[in-house]
C-alpha positions in Angstrom: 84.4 56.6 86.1 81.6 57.7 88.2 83.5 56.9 91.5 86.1 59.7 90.0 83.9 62.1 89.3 82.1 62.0 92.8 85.8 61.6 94.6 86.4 64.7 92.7 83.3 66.3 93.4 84.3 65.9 97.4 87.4 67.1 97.2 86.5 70.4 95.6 83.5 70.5 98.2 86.0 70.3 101.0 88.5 72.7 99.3 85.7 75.5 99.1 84.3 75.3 102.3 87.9 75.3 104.1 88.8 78.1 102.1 85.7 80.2 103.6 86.7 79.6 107.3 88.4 82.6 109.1 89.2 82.6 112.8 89.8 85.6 114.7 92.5 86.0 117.4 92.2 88.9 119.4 94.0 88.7 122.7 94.7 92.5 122.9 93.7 95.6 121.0 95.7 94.2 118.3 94.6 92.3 115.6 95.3 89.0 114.5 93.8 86.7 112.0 95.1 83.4 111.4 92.8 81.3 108.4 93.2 77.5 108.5 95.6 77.4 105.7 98.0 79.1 108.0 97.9 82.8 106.4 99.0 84.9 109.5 99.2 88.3 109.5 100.2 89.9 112.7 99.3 94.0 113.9 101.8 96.2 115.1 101.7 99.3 116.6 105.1 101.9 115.5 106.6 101.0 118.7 106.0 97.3 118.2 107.5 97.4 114.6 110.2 99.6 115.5 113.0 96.6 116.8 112.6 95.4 113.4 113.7 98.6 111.7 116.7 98.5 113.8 118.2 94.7 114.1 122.1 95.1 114.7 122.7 91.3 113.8 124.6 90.2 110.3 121.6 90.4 107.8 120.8 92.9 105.4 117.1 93.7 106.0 114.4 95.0 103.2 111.3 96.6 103.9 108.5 97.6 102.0 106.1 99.7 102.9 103.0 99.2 100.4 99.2 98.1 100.0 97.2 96.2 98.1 94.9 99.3 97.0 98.4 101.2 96.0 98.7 99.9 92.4 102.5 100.9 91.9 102.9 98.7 95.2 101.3 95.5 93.5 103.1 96.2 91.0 107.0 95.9 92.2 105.7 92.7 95.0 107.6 90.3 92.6 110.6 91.9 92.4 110.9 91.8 96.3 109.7 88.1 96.1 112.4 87.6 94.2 114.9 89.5 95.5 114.1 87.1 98.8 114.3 84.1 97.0 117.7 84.5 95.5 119.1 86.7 97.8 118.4 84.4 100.8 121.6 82.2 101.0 123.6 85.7 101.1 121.4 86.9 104.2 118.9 88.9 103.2 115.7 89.2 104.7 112.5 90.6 102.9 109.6 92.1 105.2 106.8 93.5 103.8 105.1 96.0 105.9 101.3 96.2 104.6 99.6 99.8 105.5 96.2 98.5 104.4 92.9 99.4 106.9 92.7 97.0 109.8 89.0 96.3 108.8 90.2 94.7 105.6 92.4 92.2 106.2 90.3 89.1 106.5 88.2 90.6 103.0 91.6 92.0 101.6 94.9 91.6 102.9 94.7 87.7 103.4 93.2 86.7 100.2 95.7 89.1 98.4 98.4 87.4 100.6 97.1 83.7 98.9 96.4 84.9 95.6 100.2 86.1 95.0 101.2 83.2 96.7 103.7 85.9 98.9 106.7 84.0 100.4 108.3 86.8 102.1 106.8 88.0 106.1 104.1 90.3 105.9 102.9 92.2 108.9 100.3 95.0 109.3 101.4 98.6 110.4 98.3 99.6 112.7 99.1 102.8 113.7 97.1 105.8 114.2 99.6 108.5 114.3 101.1 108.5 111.1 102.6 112.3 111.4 105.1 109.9 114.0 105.9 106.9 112.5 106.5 108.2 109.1 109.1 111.0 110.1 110.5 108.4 112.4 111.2 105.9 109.7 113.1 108.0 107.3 112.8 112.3 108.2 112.3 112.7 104.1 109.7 110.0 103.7 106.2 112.2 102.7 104.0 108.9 103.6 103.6 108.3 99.9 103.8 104.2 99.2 105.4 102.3 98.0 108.5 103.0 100.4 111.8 101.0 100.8 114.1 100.9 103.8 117.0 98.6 103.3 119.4 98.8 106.3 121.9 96.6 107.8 124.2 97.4 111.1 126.4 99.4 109.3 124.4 101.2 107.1 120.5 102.6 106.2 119.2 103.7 103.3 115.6 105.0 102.6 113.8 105.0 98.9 110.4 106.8 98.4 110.0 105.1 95.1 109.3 101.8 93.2 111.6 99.4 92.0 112.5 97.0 89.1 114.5 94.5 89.7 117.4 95.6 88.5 117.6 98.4 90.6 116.7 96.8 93.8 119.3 94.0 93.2 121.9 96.9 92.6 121.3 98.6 96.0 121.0 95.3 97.5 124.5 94.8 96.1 125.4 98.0 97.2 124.8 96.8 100.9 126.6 93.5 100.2 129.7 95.5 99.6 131.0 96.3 102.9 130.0 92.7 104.5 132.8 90.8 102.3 135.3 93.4 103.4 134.7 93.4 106.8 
């Protein structure tokens, strides 16, 4: 009973003081942290995000634009979690495009990322010149979060606005439309 007890006593030992370690990337001015249980969360600049705003291949593509300090964002994570999961087999692709502060995302970002347990890709908009980005991503978008841009090579829609799942699976249906007739 005792050899249990101390077995288990290691293993919790070794799980907290893995769980501590972060290791810092920086091969540019980019950021990008990687922790030893594989969390990755890559910085991008507008330009560097921008090719995946605008794939031309057969996927329908979802991105949200949100934060963890944006409570409406945390809020409507699941529903894109599992819009990925059961949408996946009819090629859609969730991205999740995090707008939190650079500084933050080995304190923030990463354990957020690990508590949710987030599936989906999620990347880090580092970008100084928001009055840019924002009007080039949708001309209507006022920079408020949480923001949607579901798109596919045929056709783009932009949503300032959270979403239930309902509503997301009807516009993701909407896209799925045109593919069977094509």
């Amino acid at each position: 009973m005792k050899t249990k007890g101390i077995l288990l006593g290691l293993i919790f030992l070794g799980f907290i003081s893995c769980k501590k370690e972060v290791v810092k990337n920086v091969e540019s001015p980019k950021i990008s942290l990687q922790t030893n249980l594989q969390t990755t969360v890559k910085s991008y600049t507008y330009e560097e995000l921008k090719p995946l705003l605008e794939k031309k291949d057969d996927k329908i593509y979802v991105v949200n634009f949100w934060a963890t300090w944006c409570g409406p964002c945390v809020k409507e994570l699941p529903e894109f979690e599992k819009l990925g999961k059961e949408y996946a087999d009819k090629n859609v692709e969730v991205l999740l495009v995090s707008l939190d502060f650079p500084k933050q995302v080995a304190k923030k970002l990463i354990p957020f990322i690990k508590k949710k347990n987030l599936q989906s890709k999620v990347v880090l908009l580092d970008d100084i010149n928001e009055d840019v980005w924002i009007k080039a991503i949708d001309s209507t978008w006022s920079g408020a979060i949480p923001a949607t841009l579901i798109y596919n090579k045929h056709k783009r829609k932009f949503y300032e606005q959270s979403f239930d799942y309902k509503t997301l699976e009807t516009e993701i249906k909407n896209f799925l439309k045109p593919n069977i007739l094509e």
